[in-house]
CHARMM internal coordinates of N, CA and C (Angstrom, degrees):
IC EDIT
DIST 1 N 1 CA 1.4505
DIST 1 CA 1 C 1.5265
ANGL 1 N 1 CA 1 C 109.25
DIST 1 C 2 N 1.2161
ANGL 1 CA 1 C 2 N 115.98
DIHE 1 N 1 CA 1 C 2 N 126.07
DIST 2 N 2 CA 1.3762
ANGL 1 C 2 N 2 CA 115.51
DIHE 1 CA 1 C 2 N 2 CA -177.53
DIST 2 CA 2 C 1.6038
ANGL 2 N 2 CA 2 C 107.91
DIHE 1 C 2 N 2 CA 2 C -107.92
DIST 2 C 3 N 1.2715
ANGL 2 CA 2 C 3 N 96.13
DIHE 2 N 2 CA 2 C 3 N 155.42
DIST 3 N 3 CA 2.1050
ANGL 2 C 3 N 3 CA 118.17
DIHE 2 CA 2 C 3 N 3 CA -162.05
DIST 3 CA 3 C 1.2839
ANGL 3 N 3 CA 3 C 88.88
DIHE 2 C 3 N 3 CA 3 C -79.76
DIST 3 C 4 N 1.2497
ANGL 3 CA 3 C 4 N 112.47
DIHE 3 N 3 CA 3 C 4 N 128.42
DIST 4 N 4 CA 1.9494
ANGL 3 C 4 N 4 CA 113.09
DIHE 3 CA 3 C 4 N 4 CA 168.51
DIST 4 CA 4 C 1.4527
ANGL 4 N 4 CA 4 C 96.21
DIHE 3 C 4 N 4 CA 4 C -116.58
DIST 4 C 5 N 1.6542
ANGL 4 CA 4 C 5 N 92.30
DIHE 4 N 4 CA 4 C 5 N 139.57
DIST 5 N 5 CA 1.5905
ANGL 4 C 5 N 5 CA 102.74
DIHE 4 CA 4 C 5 N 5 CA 164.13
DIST 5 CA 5 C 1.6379
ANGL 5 N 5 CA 5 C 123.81
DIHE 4 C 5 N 5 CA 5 C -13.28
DIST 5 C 6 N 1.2125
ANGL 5 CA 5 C 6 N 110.72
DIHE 5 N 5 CA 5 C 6 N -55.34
DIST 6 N 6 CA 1.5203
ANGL 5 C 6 N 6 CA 115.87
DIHE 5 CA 5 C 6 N 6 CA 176.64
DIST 6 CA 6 C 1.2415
ANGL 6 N 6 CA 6 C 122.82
DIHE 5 C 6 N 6 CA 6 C -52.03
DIST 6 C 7 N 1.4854
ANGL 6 CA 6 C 7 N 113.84
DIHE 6 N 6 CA 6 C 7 N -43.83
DIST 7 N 7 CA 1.7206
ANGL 6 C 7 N 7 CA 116.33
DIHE 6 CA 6 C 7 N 7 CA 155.66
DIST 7 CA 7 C 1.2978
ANGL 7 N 7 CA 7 C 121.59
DIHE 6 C 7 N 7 CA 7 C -17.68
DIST 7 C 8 N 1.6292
ANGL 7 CA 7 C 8 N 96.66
DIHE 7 N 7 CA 7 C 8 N -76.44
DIST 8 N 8 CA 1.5292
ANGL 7 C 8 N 8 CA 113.58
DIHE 7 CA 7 C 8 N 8 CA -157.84
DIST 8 CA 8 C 1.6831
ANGL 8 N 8 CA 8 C 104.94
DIHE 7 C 8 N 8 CA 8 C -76.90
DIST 8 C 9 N 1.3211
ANGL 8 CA 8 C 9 N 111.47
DIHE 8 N 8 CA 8 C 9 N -17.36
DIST 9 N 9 CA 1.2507
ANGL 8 C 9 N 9 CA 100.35
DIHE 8 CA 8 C 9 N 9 CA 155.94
DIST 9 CA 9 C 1.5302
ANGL 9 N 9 CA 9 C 152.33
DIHE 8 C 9 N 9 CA 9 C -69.34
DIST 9 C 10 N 2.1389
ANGL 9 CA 9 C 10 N 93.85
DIHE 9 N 9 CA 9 C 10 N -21.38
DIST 10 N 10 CA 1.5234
ANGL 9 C 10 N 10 CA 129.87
DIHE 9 CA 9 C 10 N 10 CA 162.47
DIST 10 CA 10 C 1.0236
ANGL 10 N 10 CA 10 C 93.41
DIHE 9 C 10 N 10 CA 10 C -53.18
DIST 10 C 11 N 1.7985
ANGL 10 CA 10 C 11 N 120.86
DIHE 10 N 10 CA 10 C 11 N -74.27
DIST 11 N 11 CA 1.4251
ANGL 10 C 11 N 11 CA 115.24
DIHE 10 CA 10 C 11 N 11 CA -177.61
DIST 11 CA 11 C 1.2385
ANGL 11 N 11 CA 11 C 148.60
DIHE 10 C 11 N 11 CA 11 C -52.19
DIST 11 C 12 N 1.8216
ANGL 11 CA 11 C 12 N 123.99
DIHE 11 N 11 CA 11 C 12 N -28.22
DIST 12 N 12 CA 0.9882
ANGL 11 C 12 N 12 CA 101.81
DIHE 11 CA 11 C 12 N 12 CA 143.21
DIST 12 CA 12 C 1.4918
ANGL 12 N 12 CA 12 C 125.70
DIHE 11 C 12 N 12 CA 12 C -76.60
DIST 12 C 13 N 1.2605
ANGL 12 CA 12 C 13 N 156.72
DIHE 12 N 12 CA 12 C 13 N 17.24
DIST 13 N 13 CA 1.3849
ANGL 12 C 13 N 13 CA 150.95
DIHE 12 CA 12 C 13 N 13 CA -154.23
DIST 13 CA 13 C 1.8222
ANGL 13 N 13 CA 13 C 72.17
DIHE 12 C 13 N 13 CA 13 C -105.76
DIST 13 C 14 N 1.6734
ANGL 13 CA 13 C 14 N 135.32
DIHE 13 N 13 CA 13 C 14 N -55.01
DIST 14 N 14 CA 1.1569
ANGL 13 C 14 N 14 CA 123.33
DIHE 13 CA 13 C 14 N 14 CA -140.70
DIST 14 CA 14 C 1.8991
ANGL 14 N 14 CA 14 C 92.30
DIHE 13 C 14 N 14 CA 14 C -99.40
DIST 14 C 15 N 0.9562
ANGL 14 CA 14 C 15 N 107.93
DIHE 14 N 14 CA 14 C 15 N -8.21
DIST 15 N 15 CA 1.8061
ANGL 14 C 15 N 15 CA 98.32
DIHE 14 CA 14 C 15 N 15 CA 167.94
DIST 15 CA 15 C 1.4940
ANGL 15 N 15 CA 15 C 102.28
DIHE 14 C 15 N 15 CA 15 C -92.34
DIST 15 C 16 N 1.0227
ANGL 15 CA 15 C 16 N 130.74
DIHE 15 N 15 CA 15 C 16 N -19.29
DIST 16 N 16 CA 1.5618
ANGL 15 C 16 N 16 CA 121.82
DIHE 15 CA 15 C 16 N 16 CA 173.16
DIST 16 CA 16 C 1.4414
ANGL 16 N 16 CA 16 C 113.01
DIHE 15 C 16 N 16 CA 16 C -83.80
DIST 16 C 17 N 0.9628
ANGL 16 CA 16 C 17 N 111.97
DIHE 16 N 16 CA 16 C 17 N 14.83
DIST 17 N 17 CA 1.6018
ANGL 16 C 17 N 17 CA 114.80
DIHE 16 CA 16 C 17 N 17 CA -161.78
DIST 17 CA 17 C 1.8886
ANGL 17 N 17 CA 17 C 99.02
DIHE 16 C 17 N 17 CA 17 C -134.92
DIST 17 C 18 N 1.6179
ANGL 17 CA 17 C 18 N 106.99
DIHE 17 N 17 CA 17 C 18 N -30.34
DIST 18 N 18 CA 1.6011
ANGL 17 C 18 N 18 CA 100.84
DIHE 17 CA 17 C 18 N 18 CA -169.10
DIST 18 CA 18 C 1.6475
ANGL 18 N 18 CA 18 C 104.51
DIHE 17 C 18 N 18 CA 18 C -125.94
DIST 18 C 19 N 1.3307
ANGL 18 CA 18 C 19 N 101.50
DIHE 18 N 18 CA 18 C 19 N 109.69
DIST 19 N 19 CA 2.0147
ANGL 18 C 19 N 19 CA 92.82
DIHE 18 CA 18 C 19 N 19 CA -177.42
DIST 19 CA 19 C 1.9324
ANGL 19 N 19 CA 19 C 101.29
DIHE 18 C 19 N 19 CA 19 C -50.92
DIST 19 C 20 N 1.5109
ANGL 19 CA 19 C 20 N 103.15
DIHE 19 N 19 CA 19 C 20 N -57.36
DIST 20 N 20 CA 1.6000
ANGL 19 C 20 N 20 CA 112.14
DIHE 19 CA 19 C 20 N 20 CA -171.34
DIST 20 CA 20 C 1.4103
ANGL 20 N 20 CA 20 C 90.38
DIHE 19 C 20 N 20 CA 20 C -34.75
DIST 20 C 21 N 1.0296
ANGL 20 CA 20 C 21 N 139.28
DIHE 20 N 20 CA 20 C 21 N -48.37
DIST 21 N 21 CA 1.7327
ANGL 20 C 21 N 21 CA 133.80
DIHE 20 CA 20 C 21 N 21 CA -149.19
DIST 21 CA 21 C 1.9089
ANGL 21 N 21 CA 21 C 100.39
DIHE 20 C 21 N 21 CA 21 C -75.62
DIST 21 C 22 N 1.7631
ANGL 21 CA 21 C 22 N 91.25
DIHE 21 N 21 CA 21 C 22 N -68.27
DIST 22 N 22 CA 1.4210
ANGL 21 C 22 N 22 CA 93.01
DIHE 21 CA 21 C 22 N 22 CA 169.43
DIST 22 CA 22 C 1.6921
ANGL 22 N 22 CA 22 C 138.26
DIHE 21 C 22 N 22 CA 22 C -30.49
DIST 22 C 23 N 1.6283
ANGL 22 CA 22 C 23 N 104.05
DIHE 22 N 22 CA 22 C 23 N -40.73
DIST 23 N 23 CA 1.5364
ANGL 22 C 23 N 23 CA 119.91
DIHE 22 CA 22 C 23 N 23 CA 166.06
DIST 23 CA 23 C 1.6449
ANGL 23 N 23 CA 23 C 116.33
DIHE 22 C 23 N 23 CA 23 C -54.84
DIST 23 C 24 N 1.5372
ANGL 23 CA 23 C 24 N 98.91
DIHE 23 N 23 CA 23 C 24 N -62.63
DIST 24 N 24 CA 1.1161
ANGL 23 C 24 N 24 CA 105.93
DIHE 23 CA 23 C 24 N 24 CA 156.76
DIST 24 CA 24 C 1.4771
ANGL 24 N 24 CA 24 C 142.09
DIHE 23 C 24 N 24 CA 24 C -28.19
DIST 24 C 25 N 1.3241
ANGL 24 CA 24 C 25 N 113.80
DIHE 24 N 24 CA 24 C 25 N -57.83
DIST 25 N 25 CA 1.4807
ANGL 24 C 25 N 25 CA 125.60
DIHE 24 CA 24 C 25 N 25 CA 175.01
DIST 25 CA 25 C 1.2193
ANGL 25 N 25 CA 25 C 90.72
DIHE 24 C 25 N 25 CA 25 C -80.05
DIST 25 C 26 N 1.0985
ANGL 25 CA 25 C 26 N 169.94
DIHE 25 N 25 CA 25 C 26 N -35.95
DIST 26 N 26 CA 1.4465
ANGL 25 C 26 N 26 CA 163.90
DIHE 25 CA 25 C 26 N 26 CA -153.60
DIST 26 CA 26 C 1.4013
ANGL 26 N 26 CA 26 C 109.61
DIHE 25 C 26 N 26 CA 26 C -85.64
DIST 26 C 27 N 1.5545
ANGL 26 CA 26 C 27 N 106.48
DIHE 26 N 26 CA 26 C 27 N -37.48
DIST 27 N 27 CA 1.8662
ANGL 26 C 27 N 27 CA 96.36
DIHE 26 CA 26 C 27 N 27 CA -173.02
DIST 27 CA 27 C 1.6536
ANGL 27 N 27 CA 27 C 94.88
DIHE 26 C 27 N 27 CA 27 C -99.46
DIST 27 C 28 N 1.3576
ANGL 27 CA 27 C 28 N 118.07
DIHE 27 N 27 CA 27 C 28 N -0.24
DIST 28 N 28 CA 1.7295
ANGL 27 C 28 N 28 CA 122.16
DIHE 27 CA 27 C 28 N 28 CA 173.12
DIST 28 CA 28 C 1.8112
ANGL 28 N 28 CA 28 C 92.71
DIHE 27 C 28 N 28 CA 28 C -82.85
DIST 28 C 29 N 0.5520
ANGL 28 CA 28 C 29 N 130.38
DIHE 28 N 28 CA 28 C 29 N -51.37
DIST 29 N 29 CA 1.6516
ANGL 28 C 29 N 29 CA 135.49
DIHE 28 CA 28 C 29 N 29 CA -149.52
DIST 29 CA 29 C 1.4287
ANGL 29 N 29 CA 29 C 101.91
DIHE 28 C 29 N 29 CA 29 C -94.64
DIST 29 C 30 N 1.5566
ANGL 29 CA 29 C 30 N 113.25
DIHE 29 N 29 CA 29 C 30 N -62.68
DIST 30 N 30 CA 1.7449
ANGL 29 C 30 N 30 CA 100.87
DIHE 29 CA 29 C 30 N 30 CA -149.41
DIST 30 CA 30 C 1.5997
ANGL 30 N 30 CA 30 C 100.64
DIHE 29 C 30 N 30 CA 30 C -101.76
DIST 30 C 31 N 1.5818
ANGL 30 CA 30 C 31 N 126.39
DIHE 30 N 30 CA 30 C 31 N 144.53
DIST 31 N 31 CA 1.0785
ANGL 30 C 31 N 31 CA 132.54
DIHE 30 CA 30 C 31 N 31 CA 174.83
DIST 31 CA 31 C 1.1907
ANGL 31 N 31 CA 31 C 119.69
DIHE 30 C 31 N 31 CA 31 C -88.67
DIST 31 C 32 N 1.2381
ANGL 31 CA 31 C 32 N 135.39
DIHE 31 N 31 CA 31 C 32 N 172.90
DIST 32 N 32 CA 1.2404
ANGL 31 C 32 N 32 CA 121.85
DIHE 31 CA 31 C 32 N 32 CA -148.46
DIST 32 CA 32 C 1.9505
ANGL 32 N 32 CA 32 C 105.77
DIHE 31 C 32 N 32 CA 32 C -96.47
DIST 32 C 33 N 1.5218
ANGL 32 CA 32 C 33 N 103.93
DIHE 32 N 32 CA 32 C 33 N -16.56
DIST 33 N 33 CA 1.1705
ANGL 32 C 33 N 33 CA 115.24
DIHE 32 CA 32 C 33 N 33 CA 164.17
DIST 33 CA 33 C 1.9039
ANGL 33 N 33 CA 33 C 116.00
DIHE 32 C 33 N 33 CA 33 C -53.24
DIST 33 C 34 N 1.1053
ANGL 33 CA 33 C 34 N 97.61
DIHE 33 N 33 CA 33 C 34 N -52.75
DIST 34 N 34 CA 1.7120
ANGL 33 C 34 N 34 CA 127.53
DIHE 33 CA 33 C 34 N 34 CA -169.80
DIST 34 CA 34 C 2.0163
ANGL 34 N 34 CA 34 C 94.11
DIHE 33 C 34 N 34 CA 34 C -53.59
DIST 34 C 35 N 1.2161
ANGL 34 CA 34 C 35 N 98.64
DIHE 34 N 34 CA 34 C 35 N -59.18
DIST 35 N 35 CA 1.6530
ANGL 34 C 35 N 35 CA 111.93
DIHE 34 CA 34 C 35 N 35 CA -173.66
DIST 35 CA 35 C 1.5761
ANGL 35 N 35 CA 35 C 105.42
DIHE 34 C 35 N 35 CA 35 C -59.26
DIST 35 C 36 N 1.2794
ANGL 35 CA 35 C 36 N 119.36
DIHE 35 N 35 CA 35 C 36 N -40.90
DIST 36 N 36 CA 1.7274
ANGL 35 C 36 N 36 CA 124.16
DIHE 35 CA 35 C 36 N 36 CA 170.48
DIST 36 CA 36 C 1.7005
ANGL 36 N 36 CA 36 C 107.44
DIHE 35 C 36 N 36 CA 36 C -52.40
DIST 36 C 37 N 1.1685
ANGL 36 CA 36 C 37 N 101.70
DIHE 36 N 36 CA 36 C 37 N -67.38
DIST 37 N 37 CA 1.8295
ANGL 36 C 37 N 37 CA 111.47
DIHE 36 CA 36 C 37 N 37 CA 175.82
DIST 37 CA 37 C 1.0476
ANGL 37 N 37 CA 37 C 116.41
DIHE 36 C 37 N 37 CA 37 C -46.76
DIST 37 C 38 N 1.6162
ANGL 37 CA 37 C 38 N 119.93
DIHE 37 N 37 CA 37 C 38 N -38.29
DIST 38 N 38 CA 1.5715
ANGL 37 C 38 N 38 CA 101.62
DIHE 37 CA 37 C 38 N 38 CA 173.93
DIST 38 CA 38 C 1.3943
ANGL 38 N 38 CA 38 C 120.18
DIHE 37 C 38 N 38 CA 38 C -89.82
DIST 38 C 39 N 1.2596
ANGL 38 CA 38 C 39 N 117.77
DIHE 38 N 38 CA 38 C 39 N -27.89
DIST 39 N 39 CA 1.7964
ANGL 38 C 39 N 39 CA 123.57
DIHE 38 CA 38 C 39 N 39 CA 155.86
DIST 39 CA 39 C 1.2700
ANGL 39 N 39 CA 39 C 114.79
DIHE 38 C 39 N 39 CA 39 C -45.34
DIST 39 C 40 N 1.2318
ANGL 39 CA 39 C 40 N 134.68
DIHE 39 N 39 CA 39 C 40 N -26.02
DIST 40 N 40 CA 1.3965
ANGL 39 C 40 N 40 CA 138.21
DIHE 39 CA 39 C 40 N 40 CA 154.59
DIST 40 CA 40 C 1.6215
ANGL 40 N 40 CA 40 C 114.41
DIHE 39 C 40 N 40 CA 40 C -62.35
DIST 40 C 41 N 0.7712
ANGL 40 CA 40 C 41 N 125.07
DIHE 40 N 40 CA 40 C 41 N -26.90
DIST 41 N 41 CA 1.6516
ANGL 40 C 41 N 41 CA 130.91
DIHE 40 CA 40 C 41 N 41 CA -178.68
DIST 41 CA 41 C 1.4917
ANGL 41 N 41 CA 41 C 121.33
DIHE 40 C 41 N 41 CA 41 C -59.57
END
COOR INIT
IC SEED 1 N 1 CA 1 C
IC BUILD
């Protein structure tokens, strides 16, 4: 099954909408290197 644009648009509509989710995708996605670099910003 392939991800269509519309997905990832569900998904962000439901991470802008749920912190729990956002946390979630955050410790799935960003490494801990990634989280330093943008705290530098």
């Amino acid at each position: 099954m392939a991800i269509t644009l519309s997905d990832i648009r569900e998904l962000v509509e439901k991470l802008q909408e749920d912190a729990e989710l956002q946390r979630t995708f955050a410790r799935a996605f960003l490494t801990e290197q990634t989280v330093r670099a943008l705290m530098q910003i």
